[in-house]
N, C-alpha and C positions, 0 to 999 in steps of 0.2 A: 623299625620304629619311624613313626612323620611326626613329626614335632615343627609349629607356628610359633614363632615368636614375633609380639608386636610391641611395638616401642613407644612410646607415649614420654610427654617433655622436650629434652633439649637435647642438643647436639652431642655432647656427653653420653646422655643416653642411650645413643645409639651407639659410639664406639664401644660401650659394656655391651651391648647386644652384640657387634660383631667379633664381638673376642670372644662371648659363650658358644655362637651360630660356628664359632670358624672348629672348636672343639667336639661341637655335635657332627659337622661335616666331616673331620677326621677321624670319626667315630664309627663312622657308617652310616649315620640319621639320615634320614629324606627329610628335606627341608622344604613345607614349604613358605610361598610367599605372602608377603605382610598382607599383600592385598589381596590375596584368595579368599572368597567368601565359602561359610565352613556351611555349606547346607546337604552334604554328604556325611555317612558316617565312615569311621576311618581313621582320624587323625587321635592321635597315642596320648598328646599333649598340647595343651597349648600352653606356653608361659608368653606372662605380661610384663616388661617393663616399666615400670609405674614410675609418675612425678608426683613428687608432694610437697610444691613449692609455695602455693599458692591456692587461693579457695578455686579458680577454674580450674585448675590443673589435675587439682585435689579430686574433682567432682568428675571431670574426664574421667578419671584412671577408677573411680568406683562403676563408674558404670561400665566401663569397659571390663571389668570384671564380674560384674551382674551379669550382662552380656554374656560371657564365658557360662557361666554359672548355668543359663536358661540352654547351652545349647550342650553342655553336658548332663541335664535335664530329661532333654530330648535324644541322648546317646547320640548325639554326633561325635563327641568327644570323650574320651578316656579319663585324663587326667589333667586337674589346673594348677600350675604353679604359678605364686606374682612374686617378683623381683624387684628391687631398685630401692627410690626415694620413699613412696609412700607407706613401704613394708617395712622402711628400716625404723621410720618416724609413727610409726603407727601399728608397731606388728600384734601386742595384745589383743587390740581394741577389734584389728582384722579378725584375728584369729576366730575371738567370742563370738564377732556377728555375721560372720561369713564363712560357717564351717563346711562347705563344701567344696572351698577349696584346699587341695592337697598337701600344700606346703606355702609358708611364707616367707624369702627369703631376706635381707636388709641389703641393699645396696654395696655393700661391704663383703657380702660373702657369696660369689661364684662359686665357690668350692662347694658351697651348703645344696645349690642348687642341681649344680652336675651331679654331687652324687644321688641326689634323688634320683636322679635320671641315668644311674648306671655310670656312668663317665667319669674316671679317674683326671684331677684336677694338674696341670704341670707346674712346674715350679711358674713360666711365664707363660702369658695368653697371648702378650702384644703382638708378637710373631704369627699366629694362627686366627685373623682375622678371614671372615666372608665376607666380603661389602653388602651392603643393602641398598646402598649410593651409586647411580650411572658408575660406569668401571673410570672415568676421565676423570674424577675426584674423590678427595676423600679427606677425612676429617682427621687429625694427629692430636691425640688426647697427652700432652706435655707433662702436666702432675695433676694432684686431686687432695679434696678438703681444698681448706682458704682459712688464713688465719684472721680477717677480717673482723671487726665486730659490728657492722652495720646495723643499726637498729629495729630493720624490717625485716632483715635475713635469715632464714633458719637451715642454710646451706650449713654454716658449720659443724650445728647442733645434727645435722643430717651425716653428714659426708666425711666429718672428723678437720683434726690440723691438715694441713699445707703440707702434701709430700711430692715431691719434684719426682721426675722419671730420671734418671741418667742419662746423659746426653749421648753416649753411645748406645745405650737400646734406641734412643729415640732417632738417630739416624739408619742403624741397623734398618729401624720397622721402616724409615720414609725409603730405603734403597729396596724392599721385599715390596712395597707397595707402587713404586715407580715398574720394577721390573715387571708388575699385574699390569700394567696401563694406563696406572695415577698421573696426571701433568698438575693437577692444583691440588697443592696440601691447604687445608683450612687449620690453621693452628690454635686450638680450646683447651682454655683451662677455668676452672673458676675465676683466676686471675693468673693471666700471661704474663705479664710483667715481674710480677713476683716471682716467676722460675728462674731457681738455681740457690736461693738463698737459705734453704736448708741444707742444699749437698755442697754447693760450693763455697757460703759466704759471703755471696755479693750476687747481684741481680745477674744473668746470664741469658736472658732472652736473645740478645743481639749475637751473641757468639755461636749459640744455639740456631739462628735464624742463619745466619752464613754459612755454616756448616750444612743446613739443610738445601740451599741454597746451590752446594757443589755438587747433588747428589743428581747423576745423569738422569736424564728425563722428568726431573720436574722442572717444571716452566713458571709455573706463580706459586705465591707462598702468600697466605693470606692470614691477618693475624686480627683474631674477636677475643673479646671480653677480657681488652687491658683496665687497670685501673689508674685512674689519674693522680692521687698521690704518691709522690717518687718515681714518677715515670722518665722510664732512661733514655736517657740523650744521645749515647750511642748506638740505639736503637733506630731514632730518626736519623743518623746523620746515614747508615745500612739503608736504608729504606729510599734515603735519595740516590745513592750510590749504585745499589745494587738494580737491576733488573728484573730480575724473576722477585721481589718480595713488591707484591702490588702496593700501589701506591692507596692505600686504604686502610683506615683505623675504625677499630668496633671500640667505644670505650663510652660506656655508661655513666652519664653523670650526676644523674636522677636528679637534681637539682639548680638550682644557681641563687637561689637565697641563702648567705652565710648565716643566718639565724636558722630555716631549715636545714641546710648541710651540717651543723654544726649538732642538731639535734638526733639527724641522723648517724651520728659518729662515721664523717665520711674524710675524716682529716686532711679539707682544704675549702678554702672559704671563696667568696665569690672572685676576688680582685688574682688568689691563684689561679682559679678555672680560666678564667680571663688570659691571663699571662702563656698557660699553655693552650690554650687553641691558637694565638699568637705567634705561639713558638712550633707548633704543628705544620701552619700556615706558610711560613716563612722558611724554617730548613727543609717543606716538602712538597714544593712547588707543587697545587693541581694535585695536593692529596684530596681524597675523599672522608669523609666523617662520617661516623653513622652513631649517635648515642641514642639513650633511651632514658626518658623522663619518670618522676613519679609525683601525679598529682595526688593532692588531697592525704599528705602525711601531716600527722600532729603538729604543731607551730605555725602550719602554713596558714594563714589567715588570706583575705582579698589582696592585702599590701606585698604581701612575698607570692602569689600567685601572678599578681604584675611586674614584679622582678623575674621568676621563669619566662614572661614573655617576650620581656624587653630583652633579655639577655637571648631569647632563642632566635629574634627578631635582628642579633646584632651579628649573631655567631653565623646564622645563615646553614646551618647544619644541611649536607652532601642527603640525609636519610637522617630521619628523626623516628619512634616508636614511643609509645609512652602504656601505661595501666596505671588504676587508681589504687590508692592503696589500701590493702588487705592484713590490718591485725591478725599474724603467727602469733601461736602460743608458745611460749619460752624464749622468745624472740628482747630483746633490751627493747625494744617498744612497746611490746605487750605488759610487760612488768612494771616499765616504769611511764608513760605516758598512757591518756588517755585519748582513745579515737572519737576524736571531738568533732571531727569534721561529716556532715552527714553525708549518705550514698548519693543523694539527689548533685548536691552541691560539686561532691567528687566529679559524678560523671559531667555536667556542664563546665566545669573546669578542662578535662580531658576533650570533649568535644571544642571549645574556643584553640586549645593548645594543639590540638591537631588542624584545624582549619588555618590556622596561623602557617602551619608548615604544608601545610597542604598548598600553598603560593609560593613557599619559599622552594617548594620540591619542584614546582613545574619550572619557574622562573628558570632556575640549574638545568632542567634537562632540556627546558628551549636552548637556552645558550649553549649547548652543542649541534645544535640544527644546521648543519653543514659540515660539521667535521669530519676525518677518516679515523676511524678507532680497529684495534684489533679484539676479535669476538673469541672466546670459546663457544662451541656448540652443543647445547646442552640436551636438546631432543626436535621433533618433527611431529604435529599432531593438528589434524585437518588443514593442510596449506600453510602453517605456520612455523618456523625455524624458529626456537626461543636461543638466544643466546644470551651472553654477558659478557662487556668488560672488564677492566680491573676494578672498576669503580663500581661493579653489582655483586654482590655475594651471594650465594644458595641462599633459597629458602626466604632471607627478608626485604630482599630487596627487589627493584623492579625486573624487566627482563628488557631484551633489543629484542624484539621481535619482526622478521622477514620473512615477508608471505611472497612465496612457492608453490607454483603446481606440484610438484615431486623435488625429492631430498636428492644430490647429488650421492655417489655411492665413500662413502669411505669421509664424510663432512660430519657423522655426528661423532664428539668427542674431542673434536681439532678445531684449529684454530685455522680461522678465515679474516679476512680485513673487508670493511662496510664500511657505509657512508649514511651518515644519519640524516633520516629526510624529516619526519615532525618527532613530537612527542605531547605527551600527558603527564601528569603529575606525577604519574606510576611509572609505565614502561616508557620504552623508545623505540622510535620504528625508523628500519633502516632496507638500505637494497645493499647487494652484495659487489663487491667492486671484480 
């Protein structure tokens, strides 16, 4: 059997994919890859991992399924299965108007999906991952669900309560993925910070983070998508201490007007957010920040759209990201406020608040224009070495890039030390020391 799976969304996403992929491969499946184009006939299945977070996300994962649809049409393909966020938040609605596809599964049930496909499900999947991800990193899915009630968010309504992983599965999986040839764990959860406080009682990130931290062969440990109410303080003091846990925070603020935070039930008001980039600053010398904005939510008038500037203006944020906001149905904004702000207004909000950081990102990466940093090496493509510091993360952020006739033998995947000679707002360009 050849069975494609493609992933669509967030990083999340794709750890459910390499936990299905890792069970199709121990199955006997021929797998292929995400980016093989299907213009042969042959392939038994394709399944889609679908997002349904948001209206782009939303619109990606349908047509990537239309897609499907047109090419099993044409007998290239056997059979479509879609999986994840958008089947679980939407599986009726699929079902009625997309009856060509074979099975729809919710986010929540691997097992629904394997056995479509023959494959007895095991009690656990974490252990039988296939990367999708260069073999030198790899993503560590901590727990799942968020008990959060965000006003814009339909994660919960999606993905269920907050359920933590065990902290010994969860170093088990980082020592099976270390012995593959993982050196950076990237550590996701809907909220990091929040791990441990179902199984243990009290917040356990940090303990959970040092543990990972002893586990031979990993070298960085990188931690996204904390949340800034109640965030642990012995997690930064680890973070200054330790070595291998980069000096780097992914922690979304979506805001900084206490009249918007407060509407968006984000339980911490301006003068807190304030206190802890403060307290970031200060126990973690030379951390990096990376959050992400939400313009143009209900409350937000021109007065609080000038309070996110000043405040992004003061913070100086390492990487900033932002989108405008998208009314979810079921969502505590969609019920109880109205989307009063129009699309026009949204996007020229987003474009002033990106340009705004668009100065504040280069000004950062000039003022490393002579330093020595150490690199991991992420790939080699026409003269180019992209790599990263602690301070770039897959996928959002910039890269160091060092132009090369030819790749040294045995340099992708490893860690090399450079010298940065300019930059741009985005990347950083460096020679190798």
């Amino acid at each position: 059997m050849k069975v494609q799976l493609i992933t669509l969304g967030c990083s999340k996403n794709r750890v459910d994919s390499e936990r299905i992929l890792g069970q199709l491969a121990a199955s006997g499946v021929e797998i292929l890859p995400e980016d093989e184009a299907l213009d042969n006939a042959g392939v038994d299945a394709v399944i889609l991992n679908t997002c349904g977070f948001i209206d782009d996300a939303k619109e990606e994962s349908v047509n990537a399924i239309l897609e499907a649809v047109r090419a099993k049409n044409d007998g290239i393909i056997g059979r479509i299965y879609v999986f994840g966020c958008l089947s679980q938040r939407y599986h009726d609605e699929l079902v009625e108007q997309i009856p060509e596809v074979d099975g729809f599964f919710g986010a929540n049930d691997p097992e629904g999906l394997l056995g479509a496909l023959g494959i007895k499900c095991p009690a656990s999947l974490s252990l039988s991952r296939h990367l999708t991800t260069p073999s030198h990193y790899a993503f560590l899915k901590i727990s799942e669900g968020c008990d959060r009630s965000c006003s814009y968010c339909a994660i919960p309504g999606i993905r269920g309560r907050h359920i933590s992983e065990p902290m010994e599965s969860l170093v088990d999986e980082a020592k099976m993925l270390a012995e593959r040839g993982v050196k950076e764990l990237i550590v996701i959860a809907q909220d990091t910070t929040y791990y441990g406080l179902d199984l243990y009682k009290k917040r356990m990130i940090a303990p959970l983070m040092e543990r990972l931290a002893a586990v031979d062969g990993i070298e960085w440990i990188r931690l996204h998508y904390s949340y800034p109410a109640g965030f642990p303080d012995d997690l930064l003091d680890l973070m200054a201490s330790e070595p291998r846990i980069c000096k780097y925070i992914d922690i979304p603020l979506q805001h900084a007007s206490t009249k918007v935070l407060d509407m968006m039930r984000r339980s911490i008001d301006r003068a807190g957010t304030e206190a802890l980039i403060e307290k970031f600053r200060s126990k973690v010398p030379g951390v990096a920040l990376r959050t992400t904005m939400i313009v143009g939510h209900p409350g937000e008038g021109e007065r609080e759209f000038k309070e996110l500037l000043s405040f992004v203006r003061q913070a100086k944020f390492e990487r900033l990201g932002a989108f405008t906001y998208s009314e979810e149905e079921g969502t505590y904004g969609a019920l109880n406020y109205k989307d009063s702000v129009p699309q026009r207004i949204k996007q020229e909000r987003y474009e002033r608040l990106m340009e705004l950081q668009s100065g504040i990102s280069l000004d950062y990466n000039m003022s490393r224009v002579g330093t020595e940093e150490r690199v991991i090496v992420d790939s080699y493509s026409d003269g180019m070495l992209c790599c990263r510091t602690q301070k770039e993360s897959v996928e959002v952020d910039g890269k160091v890039l060092v132009e090369l006739p030819s790749v040294p033998a045995g340099l992708i995947g490893n860690f090399t030390n450079v010298r940065i000679k300019g930059a741009d707002e985005y990347d950083l360009f460096a020679e190798i020391i």
